[in-house]
C-alpha positions as CSV (number, residue, x, y, z in Angstrom):
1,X,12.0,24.6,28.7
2,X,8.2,25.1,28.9
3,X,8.8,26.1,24.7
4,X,10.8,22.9,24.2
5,X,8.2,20.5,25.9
6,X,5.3,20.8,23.5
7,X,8.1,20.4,20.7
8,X,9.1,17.3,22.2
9,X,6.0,16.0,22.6
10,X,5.1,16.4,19.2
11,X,7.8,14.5,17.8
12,X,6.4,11.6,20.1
13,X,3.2,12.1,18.6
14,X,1.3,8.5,17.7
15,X,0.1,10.6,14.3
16,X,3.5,10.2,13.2
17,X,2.9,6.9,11.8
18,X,6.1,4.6,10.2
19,X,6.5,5.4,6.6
20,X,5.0,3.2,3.7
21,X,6.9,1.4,1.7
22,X,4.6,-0.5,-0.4
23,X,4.3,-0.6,-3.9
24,X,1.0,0.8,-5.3
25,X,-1.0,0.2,-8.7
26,X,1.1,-3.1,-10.2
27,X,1.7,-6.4,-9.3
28,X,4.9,-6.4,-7.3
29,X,7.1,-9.6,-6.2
30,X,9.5,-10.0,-2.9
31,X,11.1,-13.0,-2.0
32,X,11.1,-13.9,1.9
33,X,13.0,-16.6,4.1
34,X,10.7,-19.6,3.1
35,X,8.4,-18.5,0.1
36,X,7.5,-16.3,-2.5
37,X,5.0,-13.7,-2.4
38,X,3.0,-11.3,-4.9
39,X,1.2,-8.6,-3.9
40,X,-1.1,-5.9,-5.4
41,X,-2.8,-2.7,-3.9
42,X,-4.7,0.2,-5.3
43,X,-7.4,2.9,-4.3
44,X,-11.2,2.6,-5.8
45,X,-10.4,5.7,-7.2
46,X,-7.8,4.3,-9.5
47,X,-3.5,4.3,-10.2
48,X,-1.9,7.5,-9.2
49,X,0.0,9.2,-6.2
50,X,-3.0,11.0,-4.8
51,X,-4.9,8.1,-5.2
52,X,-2.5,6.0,-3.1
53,X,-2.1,8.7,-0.6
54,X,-6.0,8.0,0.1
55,X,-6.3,4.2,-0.1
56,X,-7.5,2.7,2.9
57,X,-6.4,-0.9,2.2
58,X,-3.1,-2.0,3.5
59,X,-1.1,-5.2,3.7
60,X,2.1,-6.3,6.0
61,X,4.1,-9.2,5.4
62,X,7.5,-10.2,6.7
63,X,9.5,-13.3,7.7
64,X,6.7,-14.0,10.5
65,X,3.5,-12.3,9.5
66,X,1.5,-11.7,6.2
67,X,-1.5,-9.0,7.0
68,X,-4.3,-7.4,5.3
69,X,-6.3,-4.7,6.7
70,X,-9.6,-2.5,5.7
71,X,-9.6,0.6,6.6
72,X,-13.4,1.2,7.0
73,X,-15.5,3.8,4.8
74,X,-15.8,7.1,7.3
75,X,-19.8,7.7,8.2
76,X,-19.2,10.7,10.9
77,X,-17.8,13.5,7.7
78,X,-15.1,14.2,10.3
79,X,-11.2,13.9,9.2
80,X,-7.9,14.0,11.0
81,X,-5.3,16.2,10.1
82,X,-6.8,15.6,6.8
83,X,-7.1,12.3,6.6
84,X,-10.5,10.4,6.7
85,X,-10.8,7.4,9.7
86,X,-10.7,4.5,7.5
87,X,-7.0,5.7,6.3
88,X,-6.5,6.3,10.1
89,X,-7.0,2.8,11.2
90,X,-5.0,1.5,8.4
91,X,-2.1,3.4,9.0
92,X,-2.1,2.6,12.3
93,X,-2.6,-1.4,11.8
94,X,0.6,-1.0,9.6
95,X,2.7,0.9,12.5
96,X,1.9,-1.5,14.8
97,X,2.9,-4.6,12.2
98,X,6.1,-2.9,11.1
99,X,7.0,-2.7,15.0
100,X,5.6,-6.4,16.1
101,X,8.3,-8.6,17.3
102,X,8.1,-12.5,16.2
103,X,5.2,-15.2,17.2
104,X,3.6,-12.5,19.0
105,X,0.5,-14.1,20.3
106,X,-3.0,-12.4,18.6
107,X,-3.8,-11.3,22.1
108,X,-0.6,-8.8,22.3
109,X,-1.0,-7.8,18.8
110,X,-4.7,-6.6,19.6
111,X,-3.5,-5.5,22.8
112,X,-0.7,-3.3,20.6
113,X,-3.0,-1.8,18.4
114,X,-5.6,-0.9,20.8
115,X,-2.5,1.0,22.3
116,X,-1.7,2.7,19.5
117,X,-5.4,3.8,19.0
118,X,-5.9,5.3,22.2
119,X,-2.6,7.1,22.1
120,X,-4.3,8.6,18.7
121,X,-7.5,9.5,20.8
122,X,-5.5,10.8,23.1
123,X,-4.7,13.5,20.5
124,X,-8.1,14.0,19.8
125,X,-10.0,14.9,22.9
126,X,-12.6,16.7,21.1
127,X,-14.7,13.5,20.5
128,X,-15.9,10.7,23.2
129,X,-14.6,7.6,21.1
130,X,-16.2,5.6,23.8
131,X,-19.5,6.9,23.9
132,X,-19.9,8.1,20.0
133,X,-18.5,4.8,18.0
134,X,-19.7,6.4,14.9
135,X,-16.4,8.4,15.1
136,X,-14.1,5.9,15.8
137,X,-11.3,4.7,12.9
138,X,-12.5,1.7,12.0
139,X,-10.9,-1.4,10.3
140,X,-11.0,-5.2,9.5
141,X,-7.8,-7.2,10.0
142,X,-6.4,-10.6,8.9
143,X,-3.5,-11.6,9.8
144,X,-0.9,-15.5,9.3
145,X,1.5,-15.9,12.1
146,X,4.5,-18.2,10.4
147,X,5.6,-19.0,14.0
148,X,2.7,-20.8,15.1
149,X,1.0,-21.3,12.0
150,X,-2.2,-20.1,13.1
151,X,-5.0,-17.4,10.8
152,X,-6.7,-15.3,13.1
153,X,-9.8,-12.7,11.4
154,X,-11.5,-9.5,12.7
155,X,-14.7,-8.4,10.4
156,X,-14.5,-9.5,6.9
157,X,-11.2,-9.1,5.2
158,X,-10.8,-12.8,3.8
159,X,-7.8,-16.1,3.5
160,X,-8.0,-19.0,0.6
161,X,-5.8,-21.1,2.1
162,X,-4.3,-24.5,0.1
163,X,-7.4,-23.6,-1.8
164,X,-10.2,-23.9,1.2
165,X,-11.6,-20.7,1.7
166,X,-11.6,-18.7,4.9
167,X,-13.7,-16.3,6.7
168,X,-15.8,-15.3,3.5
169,X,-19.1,-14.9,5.6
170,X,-21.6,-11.4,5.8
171,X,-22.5,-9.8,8.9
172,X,-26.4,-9.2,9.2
173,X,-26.2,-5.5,8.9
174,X,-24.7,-5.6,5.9
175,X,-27.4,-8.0,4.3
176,X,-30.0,-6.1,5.2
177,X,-28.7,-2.8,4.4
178,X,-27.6,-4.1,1.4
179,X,-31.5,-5.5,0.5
180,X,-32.9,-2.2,1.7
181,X,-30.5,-0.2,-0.9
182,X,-31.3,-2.2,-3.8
183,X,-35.0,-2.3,-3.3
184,X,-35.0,1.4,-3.1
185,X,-33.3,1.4,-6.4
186,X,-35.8,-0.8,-7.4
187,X,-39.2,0.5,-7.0
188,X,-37.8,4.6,-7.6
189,X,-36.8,2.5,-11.0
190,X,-33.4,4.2,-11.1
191,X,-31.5,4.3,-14.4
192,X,-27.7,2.8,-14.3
193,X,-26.3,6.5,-14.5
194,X,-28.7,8.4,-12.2
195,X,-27.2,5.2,-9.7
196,X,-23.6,6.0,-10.4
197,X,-24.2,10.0,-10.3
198,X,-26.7,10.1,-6.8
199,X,-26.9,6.4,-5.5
200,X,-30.2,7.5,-3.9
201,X,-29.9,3.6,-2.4
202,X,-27.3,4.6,-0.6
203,X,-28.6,7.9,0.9
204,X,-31.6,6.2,1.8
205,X,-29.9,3.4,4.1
206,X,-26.9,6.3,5.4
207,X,-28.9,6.7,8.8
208,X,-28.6,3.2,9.2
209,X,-25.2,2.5,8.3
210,X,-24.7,5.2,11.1
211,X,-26.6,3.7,13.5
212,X,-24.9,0.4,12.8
213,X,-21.8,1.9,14.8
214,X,-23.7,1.2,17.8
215,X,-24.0,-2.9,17.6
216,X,-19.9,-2.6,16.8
217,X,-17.8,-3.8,19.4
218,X,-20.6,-4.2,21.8
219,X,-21.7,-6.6,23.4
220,X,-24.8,-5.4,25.2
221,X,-26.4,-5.4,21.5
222,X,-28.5,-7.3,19.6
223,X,-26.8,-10.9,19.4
224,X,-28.0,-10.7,15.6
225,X,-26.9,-7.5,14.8
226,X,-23.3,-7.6,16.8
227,X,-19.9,-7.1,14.7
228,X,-16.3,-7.2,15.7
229,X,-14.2,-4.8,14.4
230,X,-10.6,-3.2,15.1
231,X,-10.9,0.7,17.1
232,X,-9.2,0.2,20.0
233,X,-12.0,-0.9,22.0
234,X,-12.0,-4.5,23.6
235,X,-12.7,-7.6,21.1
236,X,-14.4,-10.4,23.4
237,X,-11.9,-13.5,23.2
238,X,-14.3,-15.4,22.0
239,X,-15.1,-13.6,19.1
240,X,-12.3,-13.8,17.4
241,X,-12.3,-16.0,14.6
242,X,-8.8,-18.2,14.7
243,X,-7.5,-21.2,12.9
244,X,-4.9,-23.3,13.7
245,X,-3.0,-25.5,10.9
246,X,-0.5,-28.0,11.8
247,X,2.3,-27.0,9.3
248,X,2.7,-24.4,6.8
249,X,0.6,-24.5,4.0
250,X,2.2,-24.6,0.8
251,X,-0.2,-21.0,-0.4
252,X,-1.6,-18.3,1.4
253,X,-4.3,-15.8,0.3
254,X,-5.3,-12.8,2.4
255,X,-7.3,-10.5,0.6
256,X,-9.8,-7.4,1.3
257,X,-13.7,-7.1,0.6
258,X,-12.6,-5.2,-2.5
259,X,-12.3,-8.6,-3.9
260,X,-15.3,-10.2,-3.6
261,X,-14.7,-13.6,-5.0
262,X,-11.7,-16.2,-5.6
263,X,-10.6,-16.8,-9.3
264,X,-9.6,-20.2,-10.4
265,X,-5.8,-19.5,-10.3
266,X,-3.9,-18.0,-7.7
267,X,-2.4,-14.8,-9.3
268,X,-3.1,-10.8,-9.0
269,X,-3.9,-11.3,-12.9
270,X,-6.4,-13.7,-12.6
271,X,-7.6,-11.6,-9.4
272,X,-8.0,-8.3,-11.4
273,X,-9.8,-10.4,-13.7
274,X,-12.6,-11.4,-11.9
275,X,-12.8,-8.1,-10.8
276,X,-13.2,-6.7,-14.2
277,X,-15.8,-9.4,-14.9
278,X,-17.9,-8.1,-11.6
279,X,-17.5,-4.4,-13.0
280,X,-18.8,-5.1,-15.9
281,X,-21.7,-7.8,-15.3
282,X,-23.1,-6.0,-12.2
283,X,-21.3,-2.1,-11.5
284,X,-23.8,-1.1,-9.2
285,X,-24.6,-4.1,-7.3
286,X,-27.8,-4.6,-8.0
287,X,-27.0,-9.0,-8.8
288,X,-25.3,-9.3,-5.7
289,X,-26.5,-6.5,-3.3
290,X,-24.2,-4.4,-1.8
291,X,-24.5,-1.2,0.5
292,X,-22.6,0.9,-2.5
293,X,-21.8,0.5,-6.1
294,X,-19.4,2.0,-8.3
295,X,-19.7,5.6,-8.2
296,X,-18.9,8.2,-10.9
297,X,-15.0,8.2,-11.9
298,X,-14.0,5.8,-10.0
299,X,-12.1,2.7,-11.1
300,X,-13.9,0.2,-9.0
301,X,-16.6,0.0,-5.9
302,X,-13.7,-0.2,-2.8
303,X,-10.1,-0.4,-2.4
304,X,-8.5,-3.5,-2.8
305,X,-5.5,-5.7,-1.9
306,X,-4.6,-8.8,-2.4
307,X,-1.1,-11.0,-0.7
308,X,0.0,-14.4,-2.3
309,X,2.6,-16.5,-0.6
310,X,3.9,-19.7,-1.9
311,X,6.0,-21.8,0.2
312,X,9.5,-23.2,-1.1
């Protein structure tokens, strides 16, 4: 018995997230009870299975729910069986929306994945997730609940919704890391390829993206410096950003940060287009200041996904 217990228990294990089913690296249709949806997901890295296998952006959508979650980029260097905490914290947003029973109330569905987080530190006893946020899994989460027509938004994973835009706000951290990164570019007059080869920008402001983790989910911090983010530590009720609309709308964007503006048109197209255009006018974010460019061999500066529902 005392052989078959550990066996057991493994099996149980929370790491053993539910399998994923999504399409990567094309623009792929599904047809649900009261809509159409398109949807499109790849790695910054570009198409390919290991690529995928990496990808820290998810999305969820079902009957009742359309999601899209941000796996955050890992700061700590540490990994988990291999994978790095951003991939973490996506998988387990998408375990706890493949198991979320209808008009679950955005109370119980933090509630649920705060569960599932600390049955995943559980496993991992060798770190204080409480007292050393740097190493926590870290993610941003939208989500639209069908059954009570209501957006609700942790960190800054964004919704255009009947064309009004939702959500599409910076936290203060990021602005002035991002300033900080490009004004060290600036003044060591950095050529476009020594940026994309050694961002020396962004190994300048790494400290304090570190140090960030400590105004996350806190709030004994700064007021100005405070951000809400899902891993598995308490969100303040009031910090939640939620919208309520009094009937379905008629289309629904959710998309990541990897996307950083709207196009005109609602389509993964005219999405990947004004993408492209941002590649090519401003790669390393120097335009529109960001805490990280595009680096060497990759496709584009983050992971993206996007989720487009129309209503019949």
């Amino acid at each position: 018995m005392k052989k078959v217990l550990p066996l057991i228990l493994a099996m149980l294990a929370p790491a053993a997230f539910a399998a994923d089913d999504l399409v990567y690296d094309k623009a792929t249709q599904q047809t649900l009870k009261n809509g159409e949806l398109t949807y499109f997901l790849q790695s910054k890295n570009g198409a390919g299975e290991k690529n995928n296998a990496v990808c820290e952006d998810g999305l969820f959508f079902n009957d009742h729910y359309l999601a899209v979650f941000d796996g955050a980029t890992d700061k700590s260097g540490k990994t988990y069986d291999g994978k790095k905490g951003g991939r973490v914290s996506r998988d387990i947003i998408q375990s706890v929306f493949q198991q979320l029973p209808p008009n679950t109330v955005k109370e119980e569905v933090l509630a649920k994945i705060n569960q599932k987080y600390q049955e995943f530190y559980a496993q991992n006893r060798d770190v204080d997730f409480e007292k050393n946020p740097l190493f926590r899994p870290t993610a941003t989460l939208i989500w639209y609940n069908f059954d009570n027509n209501q957006l609700v938004a942790i960190g800054d994973s964004k919704a255009r919704i009947d064309g009004v835009t939702y959500n599409d706000g910076e936290k203060m951290v990021d602005i002035l890391n991002s300033a900080l990164r490009v004004k060290v570019i600036e003044e060591l007059k950095l050529t476009e390829q020594e940026i994309a080869e050694n961002d020396l920008g962004r190994f300048y402001i790494m400290p304090l993206l570190q140090k960030q983790s400590e105004f996350q989910n806190n709030p004994e911090a700064p007021k100005g410096f405070q951000f809400w983010a899902i891993d598995g530590f308490n969100i303040p009720a009031e910090e939640l950003r939620v919208w309520n609309f009094d009937k379905t709308p008629k289309l629904i964007e959710l998309s990541s940060d990897g996307y950083e503006s709207y196009p005109q048109e609602a389509t993964i197209t005219a999405y990947e287009k004004e993408l492209e255009k941002l590649l090519k006018d401003d790669p390393l974010r120097i335009k529109n200041p960001s805490t990280k460019g595009l680096s060497k061999g990759n496709y584009s500066f983050d992971d993206r996904a996007v989720l487009i529902y129309t209503a019949k």
